[in-house]
N, C-alpha and C positions, 0 to 999 in steps of 0.2 A: 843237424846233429852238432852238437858243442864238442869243444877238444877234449873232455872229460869223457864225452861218453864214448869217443872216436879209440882214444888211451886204452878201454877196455875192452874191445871188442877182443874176441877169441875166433876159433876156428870152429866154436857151437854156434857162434852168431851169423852165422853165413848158411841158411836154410834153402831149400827146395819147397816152392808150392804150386801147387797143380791147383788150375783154376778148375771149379766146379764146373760151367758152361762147355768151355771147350776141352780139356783135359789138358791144355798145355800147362808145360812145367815154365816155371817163369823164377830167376834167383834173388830172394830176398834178405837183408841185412838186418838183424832181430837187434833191439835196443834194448837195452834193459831199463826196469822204471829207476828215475830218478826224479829230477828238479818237477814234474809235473805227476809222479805216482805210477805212470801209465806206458805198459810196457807198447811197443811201436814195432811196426813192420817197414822196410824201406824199399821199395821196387828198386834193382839194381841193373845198371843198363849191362846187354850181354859181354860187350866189351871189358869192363868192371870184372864183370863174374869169371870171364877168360885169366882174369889175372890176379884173382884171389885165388880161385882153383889153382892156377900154377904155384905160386907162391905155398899154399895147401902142402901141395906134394914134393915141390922144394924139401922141404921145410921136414917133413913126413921122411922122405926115400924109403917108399916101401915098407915103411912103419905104421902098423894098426897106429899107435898111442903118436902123441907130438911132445916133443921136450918141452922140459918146463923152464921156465925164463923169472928170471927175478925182475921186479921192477922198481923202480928208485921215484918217488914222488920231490920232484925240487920242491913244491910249495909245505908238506908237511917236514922232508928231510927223511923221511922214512924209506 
């Protein structure tokens, strides 16, 4: 993953997928398309996912919605 695409992830980008075969749930990191068109799935070690989840509900406390955060681009200045 490039620092661009790393920059925009959100708290949509952090999925649940249940494999077909076995039905286990396994936590995935959704990319969205850019430099190659094609949106991407990234298997995420459970460790990882322990601490997006936390971070998640940090962030959340007990909040359906998550604030919304401005962000500052150095390279355009925007």
């Amino acid at each position: 993953m490039r620092i661009e695409e790393a920059l925009e992830r959100t708290h949509h980008s952090f999925v649940a997928y249940q494999l077909p075969t076995t039905g286990e749930i396994v936590p995935m990191l959704q990319v969205a398309p850019s430099k190659l068109d094609q949106e991407r799935l990234l298997l995420v070690s459970p460790e990882l996912g322990e601490v997006l989840t936390a971070i998640i509900h940090r962030v959340r406390r007990g909040q359906q919605a998550m604030p919304l955060v401005s962000a500052y681009d150095s390279l355009e200045r925007l």
